[in-house]
C-alpha positions as CSV (number, residue, x, y, z in Angstrom):
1,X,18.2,22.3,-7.1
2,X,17.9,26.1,-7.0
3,X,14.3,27.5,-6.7
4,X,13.2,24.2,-5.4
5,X,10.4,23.2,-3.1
6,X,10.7,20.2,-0.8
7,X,8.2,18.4,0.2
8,X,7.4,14.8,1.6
9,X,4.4,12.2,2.3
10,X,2.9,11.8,5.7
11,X,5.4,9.7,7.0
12,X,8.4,11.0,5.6
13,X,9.6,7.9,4.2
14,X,9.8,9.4,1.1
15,X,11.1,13.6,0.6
16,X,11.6,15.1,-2.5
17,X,12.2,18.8,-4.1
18,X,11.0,20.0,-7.0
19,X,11.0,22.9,-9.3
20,X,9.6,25.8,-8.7
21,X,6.9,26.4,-11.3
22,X,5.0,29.9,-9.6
23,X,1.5,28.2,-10.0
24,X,-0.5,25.2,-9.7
25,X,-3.6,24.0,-11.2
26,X,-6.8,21.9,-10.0
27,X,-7.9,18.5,-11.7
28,X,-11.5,17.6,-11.1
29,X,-11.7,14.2,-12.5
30,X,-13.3,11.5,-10.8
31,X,-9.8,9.7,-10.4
32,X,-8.3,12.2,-8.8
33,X,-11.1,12.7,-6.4
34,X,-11.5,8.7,-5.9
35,X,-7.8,9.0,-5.2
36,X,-7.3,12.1,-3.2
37,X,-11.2,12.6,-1.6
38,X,-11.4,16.0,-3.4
39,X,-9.4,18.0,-6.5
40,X,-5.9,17.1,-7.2
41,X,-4.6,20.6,-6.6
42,X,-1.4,19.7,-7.8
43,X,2.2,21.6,-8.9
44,X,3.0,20.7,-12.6
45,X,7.3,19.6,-12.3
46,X,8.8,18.9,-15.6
47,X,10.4,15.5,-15.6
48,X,13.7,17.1,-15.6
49,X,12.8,18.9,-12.0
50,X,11.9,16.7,-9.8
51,X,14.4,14.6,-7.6
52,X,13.6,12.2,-5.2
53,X,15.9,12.9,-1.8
54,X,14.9,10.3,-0.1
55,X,12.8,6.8,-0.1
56,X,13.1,5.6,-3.5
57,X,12.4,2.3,-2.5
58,X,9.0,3.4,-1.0
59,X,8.0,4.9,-3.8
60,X,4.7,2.4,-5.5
61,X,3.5,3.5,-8.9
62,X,0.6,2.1,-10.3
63,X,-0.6,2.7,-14.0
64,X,-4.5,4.2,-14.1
65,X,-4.7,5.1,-17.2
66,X,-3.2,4.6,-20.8
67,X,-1.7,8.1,-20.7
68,X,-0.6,8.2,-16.9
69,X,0.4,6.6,-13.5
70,X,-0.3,7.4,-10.1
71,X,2.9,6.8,-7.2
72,X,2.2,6.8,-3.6
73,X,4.2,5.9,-0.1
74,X,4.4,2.3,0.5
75,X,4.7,2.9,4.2
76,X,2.0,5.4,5.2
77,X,0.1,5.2,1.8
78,X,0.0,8.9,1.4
79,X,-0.6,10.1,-2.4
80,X,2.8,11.3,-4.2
81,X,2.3,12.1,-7.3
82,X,0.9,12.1,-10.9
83,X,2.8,11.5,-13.5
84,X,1.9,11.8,-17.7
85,X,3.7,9.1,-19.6
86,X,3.5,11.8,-22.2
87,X,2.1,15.2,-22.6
88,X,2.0,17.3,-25.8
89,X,5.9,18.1,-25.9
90,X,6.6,13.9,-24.8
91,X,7.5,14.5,-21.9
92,X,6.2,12.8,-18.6
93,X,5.7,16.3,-15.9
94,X,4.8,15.2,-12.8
95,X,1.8,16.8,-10.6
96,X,2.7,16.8,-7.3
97,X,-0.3,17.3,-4.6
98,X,0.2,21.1,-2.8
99,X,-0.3,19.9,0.3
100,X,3.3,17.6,0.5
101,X,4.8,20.8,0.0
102,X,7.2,22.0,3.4
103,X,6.1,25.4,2.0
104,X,2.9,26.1,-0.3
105,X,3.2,29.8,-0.2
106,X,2.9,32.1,-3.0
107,X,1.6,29.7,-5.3
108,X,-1.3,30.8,-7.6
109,X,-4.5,28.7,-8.7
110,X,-3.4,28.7,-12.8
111,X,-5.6,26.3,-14.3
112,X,-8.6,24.0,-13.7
113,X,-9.0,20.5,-15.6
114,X,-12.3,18.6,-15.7
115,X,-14.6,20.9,-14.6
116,X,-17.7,19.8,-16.0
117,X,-16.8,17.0,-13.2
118,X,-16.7,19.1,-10.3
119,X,-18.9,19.1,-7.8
120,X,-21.1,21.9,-7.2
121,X,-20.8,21.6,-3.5
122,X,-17.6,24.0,-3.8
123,X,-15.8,26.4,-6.1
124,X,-12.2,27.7,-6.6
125,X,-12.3,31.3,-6.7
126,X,-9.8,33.5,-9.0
127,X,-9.3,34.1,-13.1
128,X,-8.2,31.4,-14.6
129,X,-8.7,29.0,-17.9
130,X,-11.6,26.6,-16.9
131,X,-11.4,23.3,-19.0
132,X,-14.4,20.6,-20.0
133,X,-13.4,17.2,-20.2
134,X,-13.4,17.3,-23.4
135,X,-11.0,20.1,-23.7
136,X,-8.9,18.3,-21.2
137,X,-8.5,15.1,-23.2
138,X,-7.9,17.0,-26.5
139,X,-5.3,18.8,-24.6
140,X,-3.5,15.7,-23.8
141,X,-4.5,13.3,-26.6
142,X,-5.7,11.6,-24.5
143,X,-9.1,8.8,-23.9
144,X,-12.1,9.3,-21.2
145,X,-10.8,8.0,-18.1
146,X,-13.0,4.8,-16.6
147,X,-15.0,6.2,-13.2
């Protein structure tokens, strides 16, 4: 895949590459903190982009919401990725978390999600769009999210 970035989970059980997108953006929902102990600073893939190399078999999904599922090693339990079951154009883009990237240079901060959620213990500094909840879930068509 040309302009790809590989990544993997801790373990390496599972590798993947993915497109290169130029950006990423942060979700501060209360899942994704439950789930990663902080924002999802994650690299939006289009469906279509992302290839799993290696590890199919480890890969566990687990629906945690009606609008998208979370996947995550089965060996060393290390988050994967997000994935919409569909987003405004149907498809199902995938957010992967920065920090599986082999390389997480040059990316920019592009977005934030859910930052009337955030915590103010910490900020994300840059110019970027900044988006409620609410603006989130209209976004996406989507219902609140269960804490």
């Amino acid at each position: 895949m040309s302009g790809a970035r590989h990544g993997s989970c801790l373990c390496g059980a599972v590798r993947f590459e993915a497109a290169e997108t130029g950006g990423f953006g942060a979700c501060h929902c209360k899942m994704c903190q439950r789930w990663l102990g902080g924002p999802m600073l994650g690299l939006t893939v289009p469906e279509a982009a992302m290839r799993i190399v290696d590890g199919r078999d480890q890969v566990v999904t687990r629906r945690t919401s009606d609008w998208a599922t979370r996947s995550h090693c089965a060996t060393c339990g290390s988050p994967l990725w997000y994935r919409f079951d569909r987003g405004q154009d149907g498809s199902g883009n995938y957010e992967v978390p920065i920090g599986l990237l082999d390389d997480a240079d040059g990316l920019n901060l592009t977005r934030e999600i859910f930052i009337d959620r955030k915590p103010d213990s910490f900020a994300l500094a840059g110019d970027h769009p900044r988006l409620t909840e609410a603006e989130t879930l209209a976004l996406y068509g989507a219902t609140p999210e269960g804490d």
